[in-house]
C-alpha positions as MATLAB code, in Angstrom:
seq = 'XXXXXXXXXXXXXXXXXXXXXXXXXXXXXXXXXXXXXXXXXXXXXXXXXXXXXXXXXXXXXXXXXXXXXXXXXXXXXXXXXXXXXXXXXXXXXXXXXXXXXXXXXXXXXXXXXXXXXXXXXXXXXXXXXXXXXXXXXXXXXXXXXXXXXXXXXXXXXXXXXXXXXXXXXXXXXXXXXXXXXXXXXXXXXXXXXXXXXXXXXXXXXXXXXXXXXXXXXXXXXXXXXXXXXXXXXXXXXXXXXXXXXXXXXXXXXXXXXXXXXXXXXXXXXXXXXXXXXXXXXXXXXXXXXXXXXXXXXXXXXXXXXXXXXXXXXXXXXXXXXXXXXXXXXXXXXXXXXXXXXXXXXXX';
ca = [
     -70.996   81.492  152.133;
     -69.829   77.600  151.347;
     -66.453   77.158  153.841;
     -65.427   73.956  152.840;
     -63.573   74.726  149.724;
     -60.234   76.539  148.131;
     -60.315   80.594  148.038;
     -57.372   82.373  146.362;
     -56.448   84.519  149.109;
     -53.914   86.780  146.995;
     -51.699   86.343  144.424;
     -48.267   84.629  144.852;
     -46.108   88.344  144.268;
     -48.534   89.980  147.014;
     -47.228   87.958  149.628;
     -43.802   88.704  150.911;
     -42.045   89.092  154.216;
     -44.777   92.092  155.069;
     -47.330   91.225  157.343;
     -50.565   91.569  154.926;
     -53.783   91.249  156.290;
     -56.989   90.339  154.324;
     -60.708   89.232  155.258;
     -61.862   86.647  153.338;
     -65.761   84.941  154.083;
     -65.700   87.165  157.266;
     -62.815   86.319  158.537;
     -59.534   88.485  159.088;
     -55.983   86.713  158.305;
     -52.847   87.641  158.286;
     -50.515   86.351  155.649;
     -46.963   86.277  155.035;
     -43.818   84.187  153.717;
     -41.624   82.576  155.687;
     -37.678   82.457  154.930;
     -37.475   79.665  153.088;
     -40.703   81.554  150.996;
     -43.714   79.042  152.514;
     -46.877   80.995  152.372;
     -48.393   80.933  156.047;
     -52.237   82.050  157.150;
     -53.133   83.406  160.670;
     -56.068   84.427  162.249;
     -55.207   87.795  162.625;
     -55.851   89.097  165.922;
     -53.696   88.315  169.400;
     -54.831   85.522  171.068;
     -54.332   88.003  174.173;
     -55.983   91.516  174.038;
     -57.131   91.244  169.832;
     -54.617   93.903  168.351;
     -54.353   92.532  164.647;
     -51.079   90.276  163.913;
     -50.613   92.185  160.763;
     -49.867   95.161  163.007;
     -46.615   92.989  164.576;
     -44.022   91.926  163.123;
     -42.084   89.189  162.303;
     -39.560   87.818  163.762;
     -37.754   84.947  161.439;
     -40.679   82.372  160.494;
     -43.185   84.120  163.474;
     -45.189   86.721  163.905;
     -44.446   88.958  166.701;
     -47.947   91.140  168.321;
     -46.791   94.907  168.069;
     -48.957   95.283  171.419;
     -47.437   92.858  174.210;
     -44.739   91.392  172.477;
     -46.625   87.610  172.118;
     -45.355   85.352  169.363;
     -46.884   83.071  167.570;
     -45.480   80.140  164.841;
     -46.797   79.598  161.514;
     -48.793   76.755  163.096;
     -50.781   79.675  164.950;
     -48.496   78.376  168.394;
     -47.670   80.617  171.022;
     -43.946   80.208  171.027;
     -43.336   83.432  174.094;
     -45.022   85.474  176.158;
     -42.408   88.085  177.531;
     -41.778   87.129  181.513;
     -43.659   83.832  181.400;
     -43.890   80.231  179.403;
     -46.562   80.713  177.417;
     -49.659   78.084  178.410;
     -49.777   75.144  176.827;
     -52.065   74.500  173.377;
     -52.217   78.796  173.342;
     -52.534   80.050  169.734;
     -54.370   81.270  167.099;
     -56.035   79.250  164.439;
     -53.843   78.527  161.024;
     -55.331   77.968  158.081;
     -54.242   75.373  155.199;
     -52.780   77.197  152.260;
     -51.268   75.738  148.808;
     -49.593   77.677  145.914;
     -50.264   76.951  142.031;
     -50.971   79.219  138.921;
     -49.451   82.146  140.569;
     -52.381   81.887  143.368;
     -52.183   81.681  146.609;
     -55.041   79.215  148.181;
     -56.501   78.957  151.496;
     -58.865   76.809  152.830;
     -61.603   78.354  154.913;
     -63.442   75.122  156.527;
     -62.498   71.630  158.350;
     -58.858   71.119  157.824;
     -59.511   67.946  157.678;
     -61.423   68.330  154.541;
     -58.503   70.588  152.506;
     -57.553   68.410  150.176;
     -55.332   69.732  147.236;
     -56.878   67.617  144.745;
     -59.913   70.389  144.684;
     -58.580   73.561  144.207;
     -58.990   75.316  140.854;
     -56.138   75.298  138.270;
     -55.351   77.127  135.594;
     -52.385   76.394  133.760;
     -51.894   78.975  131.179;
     -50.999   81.515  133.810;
     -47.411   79.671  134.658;
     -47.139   78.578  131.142;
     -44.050   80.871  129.684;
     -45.689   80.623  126.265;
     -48.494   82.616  127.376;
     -48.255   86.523  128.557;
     -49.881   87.308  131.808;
     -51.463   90.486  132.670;
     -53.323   90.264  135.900;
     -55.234   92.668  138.559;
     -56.849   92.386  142.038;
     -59.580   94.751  143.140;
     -61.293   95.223  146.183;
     -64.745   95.473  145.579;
     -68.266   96.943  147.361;
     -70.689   94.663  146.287;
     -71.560   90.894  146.884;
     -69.923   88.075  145.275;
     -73.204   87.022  143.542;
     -73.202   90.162  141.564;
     -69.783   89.514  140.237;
     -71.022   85.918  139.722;
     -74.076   86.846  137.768;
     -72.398   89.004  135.954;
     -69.857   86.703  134.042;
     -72.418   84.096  133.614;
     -74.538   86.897  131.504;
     -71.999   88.141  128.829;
     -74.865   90.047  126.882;
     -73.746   93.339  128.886;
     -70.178   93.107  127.367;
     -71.928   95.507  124.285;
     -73.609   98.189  126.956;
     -70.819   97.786  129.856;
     -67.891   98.032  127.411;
     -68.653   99.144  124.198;
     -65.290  101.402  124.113;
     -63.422   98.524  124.019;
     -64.574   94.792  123.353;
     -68.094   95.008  122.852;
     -70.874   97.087  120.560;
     -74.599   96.113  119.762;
     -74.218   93.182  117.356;
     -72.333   91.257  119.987;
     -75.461   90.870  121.820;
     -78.010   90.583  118.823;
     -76.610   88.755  117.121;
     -75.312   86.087  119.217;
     -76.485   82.126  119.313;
     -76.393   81.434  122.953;
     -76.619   78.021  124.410;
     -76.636   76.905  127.675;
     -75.375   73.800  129.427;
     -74.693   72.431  133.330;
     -72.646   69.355  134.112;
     -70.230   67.969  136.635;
     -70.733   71.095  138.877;
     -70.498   73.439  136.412;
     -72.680   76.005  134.225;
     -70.958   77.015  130.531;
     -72.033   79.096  128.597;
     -71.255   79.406  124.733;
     -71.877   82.874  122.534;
     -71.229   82.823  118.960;
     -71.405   85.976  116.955;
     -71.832   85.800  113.453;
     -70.659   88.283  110.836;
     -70.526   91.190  113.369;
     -68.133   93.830  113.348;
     -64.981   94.483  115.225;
     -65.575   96.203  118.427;
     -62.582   98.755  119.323;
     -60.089   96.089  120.714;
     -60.749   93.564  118.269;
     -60.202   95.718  115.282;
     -56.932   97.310  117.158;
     -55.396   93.990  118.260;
     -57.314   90.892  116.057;
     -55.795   89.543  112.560;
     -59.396   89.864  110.901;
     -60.665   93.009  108.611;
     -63.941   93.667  108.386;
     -67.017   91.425  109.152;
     -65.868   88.380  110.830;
     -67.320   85.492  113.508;
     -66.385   85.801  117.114;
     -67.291   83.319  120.602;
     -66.898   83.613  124.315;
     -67.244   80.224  125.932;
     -67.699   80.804  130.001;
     -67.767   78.132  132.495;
     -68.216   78.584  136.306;
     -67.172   76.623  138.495;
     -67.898   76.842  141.702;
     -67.535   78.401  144.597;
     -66.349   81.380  142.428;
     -64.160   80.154  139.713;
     -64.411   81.738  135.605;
     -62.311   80.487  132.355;
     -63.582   82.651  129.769;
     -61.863   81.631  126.303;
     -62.292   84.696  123.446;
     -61.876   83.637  120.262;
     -62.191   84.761  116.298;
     -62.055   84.066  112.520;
     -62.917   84.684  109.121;
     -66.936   84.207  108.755;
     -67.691   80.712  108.758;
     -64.399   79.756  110.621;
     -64.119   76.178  112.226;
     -61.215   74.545  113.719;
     -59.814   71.929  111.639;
     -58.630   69.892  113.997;
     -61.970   68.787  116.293;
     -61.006   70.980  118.555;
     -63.927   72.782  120.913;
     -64.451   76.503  121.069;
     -63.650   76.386  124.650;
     -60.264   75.478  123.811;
     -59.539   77.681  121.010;
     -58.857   80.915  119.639;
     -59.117   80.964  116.353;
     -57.448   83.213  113.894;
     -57.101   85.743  117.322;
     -58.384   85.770  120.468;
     -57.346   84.982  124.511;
     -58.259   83.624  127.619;
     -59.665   85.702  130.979;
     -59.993   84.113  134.365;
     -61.881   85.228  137.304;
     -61.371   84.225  140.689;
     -64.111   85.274  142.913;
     -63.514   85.432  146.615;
     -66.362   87.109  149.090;
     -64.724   89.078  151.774;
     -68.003   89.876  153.424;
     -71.579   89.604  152.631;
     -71.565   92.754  150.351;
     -67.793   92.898  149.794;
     -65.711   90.974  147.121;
     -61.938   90.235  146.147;
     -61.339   89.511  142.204;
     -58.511   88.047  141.340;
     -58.621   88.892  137.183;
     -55.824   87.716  134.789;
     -55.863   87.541  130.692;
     -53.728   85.140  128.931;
     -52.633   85.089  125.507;
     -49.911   83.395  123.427;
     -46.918   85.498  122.904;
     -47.420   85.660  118.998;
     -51.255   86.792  119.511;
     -50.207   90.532  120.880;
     -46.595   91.807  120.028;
     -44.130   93.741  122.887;
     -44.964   96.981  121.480;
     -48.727   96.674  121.583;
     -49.204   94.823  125.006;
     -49.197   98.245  127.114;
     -52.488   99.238  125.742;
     -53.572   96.345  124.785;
     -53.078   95.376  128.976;
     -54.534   98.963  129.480;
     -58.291   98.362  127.344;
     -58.601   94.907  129.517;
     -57.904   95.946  132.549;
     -60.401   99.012  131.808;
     -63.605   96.505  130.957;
     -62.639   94.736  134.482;
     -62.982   98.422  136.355;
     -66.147   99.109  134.223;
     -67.715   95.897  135.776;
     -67.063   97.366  139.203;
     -68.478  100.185  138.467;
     -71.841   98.418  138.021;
     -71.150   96.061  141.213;
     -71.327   98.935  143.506;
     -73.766  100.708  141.995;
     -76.329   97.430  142.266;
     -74.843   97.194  145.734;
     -75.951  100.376  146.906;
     -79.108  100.058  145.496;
     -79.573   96.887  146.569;
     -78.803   98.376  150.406;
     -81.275  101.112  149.671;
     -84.238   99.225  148.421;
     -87.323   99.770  150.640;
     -88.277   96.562  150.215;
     -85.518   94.421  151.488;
     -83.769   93.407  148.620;
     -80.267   91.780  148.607;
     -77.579   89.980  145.961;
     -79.410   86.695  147.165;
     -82.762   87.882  145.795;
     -82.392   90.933  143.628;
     -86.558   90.897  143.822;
     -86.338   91.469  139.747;
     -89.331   92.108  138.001;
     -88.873   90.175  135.401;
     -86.501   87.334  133.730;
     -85.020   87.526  130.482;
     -83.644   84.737  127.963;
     -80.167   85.924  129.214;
     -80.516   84.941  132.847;
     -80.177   81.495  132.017;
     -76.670   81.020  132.832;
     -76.756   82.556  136.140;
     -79.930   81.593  137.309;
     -78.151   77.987  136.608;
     -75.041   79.355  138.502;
     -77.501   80.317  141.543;
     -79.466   76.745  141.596;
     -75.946   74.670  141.984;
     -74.632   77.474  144.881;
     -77.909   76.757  146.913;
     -77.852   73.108  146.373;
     -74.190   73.019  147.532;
     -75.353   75.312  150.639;
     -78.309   72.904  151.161;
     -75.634   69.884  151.451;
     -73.416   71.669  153.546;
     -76.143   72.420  155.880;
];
């Protein structure tokens, strides 16, 4: 797993004045606000005998153990030790953290190297013009599962087909491919295919119409997905791409993909849409079929997983051992050739 880069560890309304502890790449951490509502990251276990930090708790800005009574700052310090000064340069290790987009960020590798600059944005989600329905899921299955799946949007008619996908979605779709500046996108356009459930529920168009998805992946583990829709034959008028646009109806999905162990995951799922696209009164189920297509995905995660752990012959998420490769793989077998050659430089 690549360390030297920005994980969202939760989002910002998870993390409170409650110790919460989460493992992320392996490692457990304790997280928690102080009282001026900074964001802090521990390593969460006692310098002293290991209980878990998240166990304590806290006492102003520090955490106090719940075993010996130890404290530590939200530099990782030891500030007491009950009876004694506490040694000098005693701790636990703190990890760099920043807030943006309702995410909170932490930085798993060299300090040193956590620079702000890199970490993913995406704007929409603090834009008040935009409503925000979002999820996180803990989930039994490797991140590269959850990564080849949303570079491969094909399964969106077989996966969901109660809700935003049916057959002609993936027939009849011109797919094209593209990597650049670290990143893989993908572009589907469906032409004169009929509404799936959601679409013909929630969209503007009767009838026959075009549709896209435009994914790009950034890594280690970041997805915009923009859905959009029109009349057949539909372009924007004003130059615009159909990453950037909607159309007559449509929205925006994010993924944030953060392994917590080798075959564990935590998404971090929001939809965005502008405020005119879905009124008050429909957002409920509208919110309700989306966040039902992101617990169909998991469904197939797990499954692979377990099969994956039961394979006879060794198999894992790193080399699935698939029999054969179809024209659809070509997003996320470019998705898999930029993670190795970013583990090969960090090597």
């Amino acid at each position: 797993m690549l360390r030297d880069h920005w994980y969202v560890a939760a989002w910002s309304d998870q993390v409170g004045r409650t110790p919460l502890a989460r493992t992320i790449l392996g490692e457990d951490l304790l997280l928690f606000r102080t009282k001026s509502g900074d964001a802090v990251a521990l390593e969460n276990r006692c310098a002293h005998r290991r209980l878990p930090l998240s166990a304590g708790r806290l006492r102003g800005d520090e955490i106090e153990c719940g075993y010996h009574g130890l404290v530590y700052d939200r530099n990782g310090r030891c500030t007491r030790i009950p009876g004694q000064a506490p040694p000098r340069d005693f701790g636990v290790k703190a990890f760099p953290l920043l807030e943006r987009d309702q995410f909170v960020l932490v930085w798993m590798g060299d300090p040193a190297r956590a620079d702000p600059a890199k970490a993913i944005s995406f704007p929409k989600l603090s834009n008040p013009g935009w409503g925000v329905t979002k999820v996180h899921l803990r989930i039994g299955g490797s991140h590269l599962l959850i990564l080849d799946n949303l570079l491969d949007l094909s399964h969106v008619a077989y996966v969901h087909g109660t809700t935003i996908g049916n057959a002609p979605v993936a027939e009849q779709a011109a797919v094209k491919f593209s990597r650049g500046d670290g990143m893989v996108r993908v572009t589907r356009d469906m032409y004169s295919v009929p509404p799936s459930r959601t679409y013909a529920e929630f969209g503007t168009t009767d009838g026959i119409f075009d549709r896209w998805q435009v994914s790009e992946f950034r890594p280690p583990g970041y997805f915009l997905i923009n859905n959009g829709s029109g009349p057949c034959g539909w372009q924007p008028s004003d130059g615009s791409s159909r990453l950037d646009t909607q159309g007559a109806w449509g929205f925006q999905v994010y993924h944030c993909i953060t392994p917590e162990t080798a075959t564990s995951s935590h998404q971090f799922w929001a939809l965005a849409h502008e405020q005119s696209a879905v009124p008050e009164q429909a957002r409920e189920e509208f919110y309700r079929q989306c966040h039902q297509v992101v617990l169909e995905d998991v469904v197939v995660y797990e499954a692979q997983q377990r099969s994956l752990d039961t394979d006879p012959a060794g198999a894992s998420a790193e080399d699935v051992r698939s029999r054969v490769a179809i024209e659809a793989d070509r997003g996320l077998l470019m998705g898999r050739r930029i993670l190795e050659e970013m583990r090969a430089a960090a090597a």
